[in-house]
N, C-alpha and C positions, 0 to 999 in steps of 0.2 A: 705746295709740296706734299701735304699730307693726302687730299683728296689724291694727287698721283700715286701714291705710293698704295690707297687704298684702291683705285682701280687696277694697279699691275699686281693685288695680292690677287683681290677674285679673278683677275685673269690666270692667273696661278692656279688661284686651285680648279680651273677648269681644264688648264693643261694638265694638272695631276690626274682628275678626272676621267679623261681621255685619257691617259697614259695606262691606268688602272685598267680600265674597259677592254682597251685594246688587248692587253696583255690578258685578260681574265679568258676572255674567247676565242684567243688566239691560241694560250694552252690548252685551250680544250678541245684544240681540232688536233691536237697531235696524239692523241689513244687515248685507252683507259690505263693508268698506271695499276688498276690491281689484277690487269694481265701479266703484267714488267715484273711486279715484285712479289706475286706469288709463285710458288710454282707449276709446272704445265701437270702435272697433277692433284693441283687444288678444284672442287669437285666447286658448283654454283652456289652450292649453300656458303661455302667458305668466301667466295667469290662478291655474294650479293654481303655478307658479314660485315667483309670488308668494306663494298662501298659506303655502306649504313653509317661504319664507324666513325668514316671520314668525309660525311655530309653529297657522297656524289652519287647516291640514291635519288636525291631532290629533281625535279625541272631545273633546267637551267637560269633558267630567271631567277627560283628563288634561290638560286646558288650566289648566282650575281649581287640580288638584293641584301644577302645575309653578309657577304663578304665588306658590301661597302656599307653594312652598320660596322662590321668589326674594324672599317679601316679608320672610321669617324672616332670612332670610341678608341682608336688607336691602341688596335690587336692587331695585329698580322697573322695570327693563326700559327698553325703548327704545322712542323716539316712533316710530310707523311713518312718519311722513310727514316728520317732521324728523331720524330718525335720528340724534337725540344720547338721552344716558340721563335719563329722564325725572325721577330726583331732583336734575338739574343746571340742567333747564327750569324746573320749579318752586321750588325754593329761589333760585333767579335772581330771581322774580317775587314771593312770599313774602313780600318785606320792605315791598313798595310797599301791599301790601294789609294787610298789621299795621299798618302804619304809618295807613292811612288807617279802619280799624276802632276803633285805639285811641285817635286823637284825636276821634272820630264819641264813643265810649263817653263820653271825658273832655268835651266840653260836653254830653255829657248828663245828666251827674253834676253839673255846673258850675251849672247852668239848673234842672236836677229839684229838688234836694234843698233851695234857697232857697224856691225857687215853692211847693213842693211844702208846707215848712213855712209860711212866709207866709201861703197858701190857708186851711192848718188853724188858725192863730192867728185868721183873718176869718172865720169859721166863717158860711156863712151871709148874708154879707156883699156888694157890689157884686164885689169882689173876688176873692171866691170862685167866682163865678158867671161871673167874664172867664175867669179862670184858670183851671177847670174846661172851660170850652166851648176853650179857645187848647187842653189835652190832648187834649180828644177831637176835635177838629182837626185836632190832629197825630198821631194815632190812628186816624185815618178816611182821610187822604189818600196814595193810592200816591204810593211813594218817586220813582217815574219819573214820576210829575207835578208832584211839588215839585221837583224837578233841569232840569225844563223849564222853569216857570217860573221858577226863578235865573237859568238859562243867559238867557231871554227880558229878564230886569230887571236884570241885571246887566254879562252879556256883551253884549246887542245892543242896547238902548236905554243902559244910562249907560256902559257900556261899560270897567268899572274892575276887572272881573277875567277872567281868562283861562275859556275856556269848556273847553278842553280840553286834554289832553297833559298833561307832568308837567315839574319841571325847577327851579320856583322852591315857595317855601310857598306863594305865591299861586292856585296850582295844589290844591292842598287844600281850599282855605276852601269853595268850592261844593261840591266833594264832600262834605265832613264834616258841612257843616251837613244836605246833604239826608238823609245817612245816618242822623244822629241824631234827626231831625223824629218819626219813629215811636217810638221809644224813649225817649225826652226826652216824649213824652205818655202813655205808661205808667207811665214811672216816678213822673212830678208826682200822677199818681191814685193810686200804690201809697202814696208817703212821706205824701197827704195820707190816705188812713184810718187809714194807721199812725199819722200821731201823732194825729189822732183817737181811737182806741183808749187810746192810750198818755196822754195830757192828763185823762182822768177817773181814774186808779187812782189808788187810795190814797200811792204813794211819792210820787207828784208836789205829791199835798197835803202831804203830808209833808214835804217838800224847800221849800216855800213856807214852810211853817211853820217852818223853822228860818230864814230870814232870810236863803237862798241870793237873789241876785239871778237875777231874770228869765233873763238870757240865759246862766246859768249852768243854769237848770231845763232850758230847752228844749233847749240843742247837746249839753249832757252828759248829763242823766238821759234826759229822756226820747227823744232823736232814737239813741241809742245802745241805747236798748230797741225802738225802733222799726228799726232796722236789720236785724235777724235776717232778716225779707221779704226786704225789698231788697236784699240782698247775696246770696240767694238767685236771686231773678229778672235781677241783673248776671250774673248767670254765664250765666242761657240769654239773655240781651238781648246776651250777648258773640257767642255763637252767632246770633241773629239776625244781628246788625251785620253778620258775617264771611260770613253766607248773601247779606244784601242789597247787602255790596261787591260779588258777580257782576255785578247789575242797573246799578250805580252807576259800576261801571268801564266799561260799556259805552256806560254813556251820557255819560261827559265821558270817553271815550277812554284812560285810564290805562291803565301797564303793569302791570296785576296778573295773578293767578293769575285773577280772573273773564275776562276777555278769553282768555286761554290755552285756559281751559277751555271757555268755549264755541264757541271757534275748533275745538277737540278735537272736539269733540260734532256737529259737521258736518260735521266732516270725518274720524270713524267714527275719531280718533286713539286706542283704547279704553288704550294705557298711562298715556297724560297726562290721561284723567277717572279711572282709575283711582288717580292716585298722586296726585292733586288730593285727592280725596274722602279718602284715608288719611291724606296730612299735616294737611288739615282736620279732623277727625273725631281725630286725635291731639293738636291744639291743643284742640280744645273740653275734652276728656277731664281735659288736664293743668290747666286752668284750673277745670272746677269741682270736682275733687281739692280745688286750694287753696283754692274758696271753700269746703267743706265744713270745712278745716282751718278756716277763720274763725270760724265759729260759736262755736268755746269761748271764743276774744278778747272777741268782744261777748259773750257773757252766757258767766259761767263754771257755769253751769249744766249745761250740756253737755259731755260725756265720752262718749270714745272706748273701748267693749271689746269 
């Protein structure tokens, strides 16, 4: 276990590594931000000043090299346009966005995994055939077209939740659901072939056969065998979630890291998408770490050497 756990950190941080990289030279093909923020009559002197001040005088290399002492040494550097340090910007916003990820994730756990079994018990069935077409539904439909139509059915005709901003839980409920809509339809089609799969093999006859009750076969045997998937695909559906808060904050206006960043991204802020995409990309990282530790829980089959 431990040698595992010490090759998926250095794999870790080589995906951080990459993540960093990519992101480092990726905003730098999009301009010079001190054409953006000054203005069309600042003269070269003013011009080169600025770059000077904020290290984009250098070659690029040594831009690169400089940036990942400061990532090692664990700076993030300063917003150029807000001038505060950029892991005080983001960890500031951080929390509004975990927060509205991980309740988006938890009704889709909430919703998937009943539907999902439900579906597979009606195999075939009227049932099966609703619940099947409502995932791929919500499978098919951009996030920012279900978050309109809330905003449209909720906010402006009955008018019983807030459309936008943040402040009470009420403020959540349209964001999370819309967040979940795509996720909550994947997951209802993953848990129903899972236990499709899982409802023919032999221990479940067997488990019948001994006189277990029904809803003792289906929650414990076999939706516990049927997990192994799913508890795979939560972990990148976590990552999904956490990609599609960008889109979701911006459209019911919340204070998260999606709003920052693409506020960043237009206005050429390259420390705050840079330190955005690191702390992101280091959340996903830690998270499917622990869903991998999962695996031996649900079937002790699996082992760590």
């Amino acid at each position: 276990m431990t040698t595992y756990i010490i090759r998926r950190t250095f794999q870790a941080l080589l995906v951080l590594l990459g993540a960093v990289s990519f992101t480092f030279f990726i905003t730098r093909a999009t301009g010079d931000p001190a054409k953006l923020m000054l203005s069309e009559e600042a003269n070269q002197e003013a011009i080169d000043n600025f770059r000077a001040r904020h290290g984009l005088d250098q070659p690029l290399h040594i831009q690169y090299g400089r940036y990942i002492l400061q990532v090692i040494s664990g700076d993030l550097g300063n917003s150029i346009r807000q001038t505060e340090p950029v892991s005080k910007l983001v960890l500031e916003r951080l929390p509004a966005t975990l927060k509205l990820t991980l309740i988006a994730l938890l009704i889709s756990i909430l919703i998937s995994f009943p539907l999902g079994i439900f579906i597979a018990l009606k195999r075939n069935s009227i049932w099966d055939l609703l619940g099947t077409s409502l995932a791929l539904f919500g499978q098919a439909t951009p996030s920012f077209w279900t978050g309109l139509m809330l905003i449209l059915i909720f906010g402006v005709w009955l008018r019983v939740l807030p459309i936008s901003g943040s402040g009470t839980w009420k403020h959540l409920i349209l964001p999370s659901i819309t967040l979940s809509f795509f996720v909550t339809g994947r997951l209802t089609r993953l848990i129903r072939s899972g236990m499709l799969e899982v409802m023919g093999t032999e221990y479940i006859r067997t488990a019948r056969a001994k006189g277990l009750q029904e809803r003792t076969v289906i929650w414990i045997h076999a939706l516990k065998n049927a997990s192994t998937a799913v508890v795979t695909m939560l972990g990148l559906e976590f990552a999904t979630l956490l990609g599609g808060a960008l889109i979701i904050e911006t459209v019911f206006a919340l204070p998260g890291i999606g709003r920052l960043v693409i506020n960043a991204v237009s206005q050429r802020d390259f420390p705050i998408v840079q330190g955005v995409v690191l702390i992101s990309a280091a959340v996903f990282v830690i998270v499917n770490i622990i869903v991998d530790l999962l695996y031996s829980v649900l079937d002790p089959r699996i082992t760590y050497k």
